[in-house]
C-alpha positions in Angstrom: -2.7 -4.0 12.1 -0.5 -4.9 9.1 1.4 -1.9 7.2 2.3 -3.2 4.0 4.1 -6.2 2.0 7.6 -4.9 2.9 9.3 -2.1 5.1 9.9 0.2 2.3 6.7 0.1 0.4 3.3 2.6 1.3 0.3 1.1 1.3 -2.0 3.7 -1.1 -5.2 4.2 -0.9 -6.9 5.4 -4.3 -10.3 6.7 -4.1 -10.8 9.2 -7.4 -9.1 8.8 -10.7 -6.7 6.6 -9.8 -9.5 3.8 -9.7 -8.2 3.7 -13.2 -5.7 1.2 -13.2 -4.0 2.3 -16.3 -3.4 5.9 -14.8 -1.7 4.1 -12.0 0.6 2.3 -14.2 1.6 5.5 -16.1 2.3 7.4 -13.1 3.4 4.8 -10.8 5.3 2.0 -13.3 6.0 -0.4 -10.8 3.0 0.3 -8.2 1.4 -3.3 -7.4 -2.4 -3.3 -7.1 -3.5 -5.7 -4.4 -7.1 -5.1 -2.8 -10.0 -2.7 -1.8 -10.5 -0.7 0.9 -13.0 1.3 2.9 -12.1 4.3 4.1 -15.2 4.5 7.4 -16.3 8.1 8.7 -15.8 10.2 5.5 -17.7 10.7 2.2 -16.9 11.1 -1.1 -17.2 14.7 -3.6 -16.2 16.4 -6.2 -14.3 19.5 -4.7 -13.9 23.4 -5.8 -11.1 22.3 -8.2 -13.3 19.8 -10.0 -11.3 16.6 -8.1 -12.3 14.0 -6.2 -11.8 14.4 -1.6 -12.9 12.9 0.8 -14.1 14.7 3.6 -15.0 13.7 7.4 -18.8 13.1 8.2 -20.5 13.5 11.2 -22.5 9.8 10.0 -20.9 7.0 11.4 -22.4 5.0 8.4 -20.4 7.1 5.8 -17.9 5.4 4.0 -15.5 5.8 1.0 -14.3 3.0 -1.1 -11.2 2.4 -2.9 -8.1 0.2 -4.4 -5.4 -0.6 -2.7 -1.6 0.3 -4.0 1.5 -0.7 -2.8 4.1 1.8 -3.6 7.6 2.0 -4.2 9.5 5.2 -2.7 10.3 6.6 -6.1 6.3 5.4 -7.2 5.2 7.6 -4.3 7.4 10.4 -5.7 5.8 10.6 -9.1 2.3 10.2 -7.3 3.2 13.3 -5.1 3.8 15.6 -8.1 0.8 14.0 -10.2 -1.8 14.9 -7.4 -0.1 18.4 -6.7 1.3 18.1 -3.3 1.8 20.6 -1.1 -1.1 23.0 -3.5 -3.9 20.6 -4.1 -3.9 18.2 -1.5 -2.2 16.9 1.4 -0.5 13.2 2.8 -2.1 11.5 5.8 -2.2 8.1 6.8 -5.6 6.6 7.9 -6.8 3.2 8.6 -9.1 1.3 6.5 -10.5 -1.9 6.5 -9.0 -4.0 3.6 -9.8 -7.2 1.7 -6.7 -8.7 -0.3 -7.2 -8.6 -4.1 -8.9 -12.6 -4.6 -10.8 -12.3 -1.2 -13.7 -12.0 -3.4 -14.3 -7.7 -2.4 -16.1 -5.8 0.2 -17.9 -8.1 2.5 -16.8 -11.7 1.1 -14.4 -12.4 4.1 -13.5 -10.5 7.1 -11.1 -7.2 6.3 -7.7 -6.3 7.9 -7.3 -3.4 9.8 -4.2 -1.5 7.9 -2.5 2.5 7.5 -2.8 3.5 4.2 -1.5 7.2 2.4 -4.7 8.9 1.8 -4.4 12.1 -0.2 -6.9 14.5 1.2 -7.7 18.5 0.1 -8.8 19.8 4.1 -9.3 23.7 2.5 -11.8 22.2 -0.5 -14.1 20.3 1.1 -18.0 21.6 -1.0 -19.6 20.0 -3.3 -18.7 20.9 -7.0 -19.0 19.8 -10.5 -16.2 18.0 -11.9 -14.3 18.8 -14.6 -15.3 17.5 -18.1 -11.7 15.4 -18.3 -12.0 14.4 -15.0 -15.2 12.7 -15.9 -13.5 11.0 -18.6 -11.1 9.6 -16.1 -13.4 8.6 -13.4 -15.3 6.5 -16.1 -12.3 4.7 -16.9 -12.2 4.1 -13.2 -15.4 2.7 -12.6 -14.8 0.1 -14.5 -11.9 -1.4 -13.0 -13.5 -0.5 -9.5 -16.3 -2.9 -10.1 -14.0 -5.7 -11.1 -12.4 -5.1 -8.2 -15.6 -5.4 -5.8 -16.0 -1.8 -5.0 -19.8 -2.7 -4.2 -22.1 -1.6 -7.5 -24.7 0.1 -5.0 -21.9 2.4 -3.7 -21.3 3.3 -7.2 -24.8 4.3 -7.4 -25.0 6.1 -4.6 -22.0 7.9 -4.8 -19.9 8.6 -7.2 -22.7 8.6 -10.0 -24.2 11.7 -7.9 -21.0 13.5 -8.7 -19.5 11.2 -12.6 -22.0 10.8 -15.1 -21.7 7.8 -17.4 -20.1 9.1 -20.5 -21.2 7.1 -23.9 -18.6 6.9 -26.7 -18.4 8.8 -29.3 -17.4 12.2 -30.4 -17.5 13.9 -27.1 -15.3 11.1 -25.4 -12.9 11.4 -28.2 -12.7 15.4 -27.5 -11.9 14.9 -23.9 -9.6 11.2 -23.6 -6.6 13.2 -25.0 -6.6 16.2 -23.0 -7.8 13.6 -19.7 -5.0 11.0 -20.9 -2.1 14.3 -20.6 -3.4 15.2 -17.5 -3.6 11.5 -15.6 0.0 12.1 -15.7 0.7 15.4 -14.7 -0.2 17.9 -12.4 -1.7 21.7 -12.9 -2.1 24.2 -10.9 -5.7 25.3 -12.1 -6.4 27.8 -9.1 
């Protein structure tokens, strides 16, 4: 089971906004994005707050997707306070099966077995709607998850049950500033 490209650098897994590459640049400047994951045994939701969890299932054949960070102590730091640790979600380290960015995605070779820092809400763990900013967000990350490989049937089946597709125009424009301020900084909306 590998742990990372170096001793002092978490391997992240992002499952919800931070899909979006370009969020993970802002808060994490010198984060390095190298491959895709899937996080077996848990499924994907919108919580209570309006944020993406991931939450144990009793179905074996549940899975979650998502991209692979490595992170910097100081990176990790800023990601902490962006997703509102201690108040809106908690650190554990999981294993996931992993395909190195350039294997090709999920199913194209065989994965590694590796820990990865998954943030995780135990206490919010319903389905809810997301919030309107949030969809904004997760848009933006849906792109960059299907360049990645995150299979487009997944997508589907998924997050689309929670993430509508948003068309541009004025309603985009209302949201992408107030989504843009808070990709990079927590709020304690309880």
């Amino acid at each position: 089971m590998s742990t990372g490209p170096n001793p002092n650098t978490t391997l992240y897994f992002g499952y919800g906004s931070n899909l979006w590459k370009q969020q993970m640049s802002l808060r994490c400047p010198t984060s390095t994005h190298l491959g895709l994951a899937r996080l077996s045994g848990f499924t994907w939701l919108i919580n209570a707050r309006g944020y993406a969890n991931v939450v144990a299932s009793a179905r074996p054949s549940d899975a979650v997707y998502g991209l692979v960070y490595g992170l910097a102590p100081a990176d990790e730091a800023r990601l902490d306070a962006s997703e509102g640790v201690p108040l809106a979600y908690t650190k554990e380290y999981m294993v996931v099966e992993f395909w190195p960015r350039g294997d090709g995605g999920a199913g194209a070779a065989e994965p590694e077995r590796v820990q990865v820092l998954v943030y995780i809400d135990r206490k919010r763990t319903r389905g809810a709607q997301a919030k309107v900013e949030y969809v904004y967000r997760m848009n933006m990350g849906i792109v960059d998850a299907v360049r990645e490989g995150v299979p487009g049937d997944y997508i589907q089946r998924v997050l689309r049950r929670y993430i509508p597709k948003m068309e541009h125009g004025e309603e985009v424009e209302r949201v992408r500033e107030r989504a843009e301020s808070q990709a990079l900084e927590f709020e304690d909306e309880s």
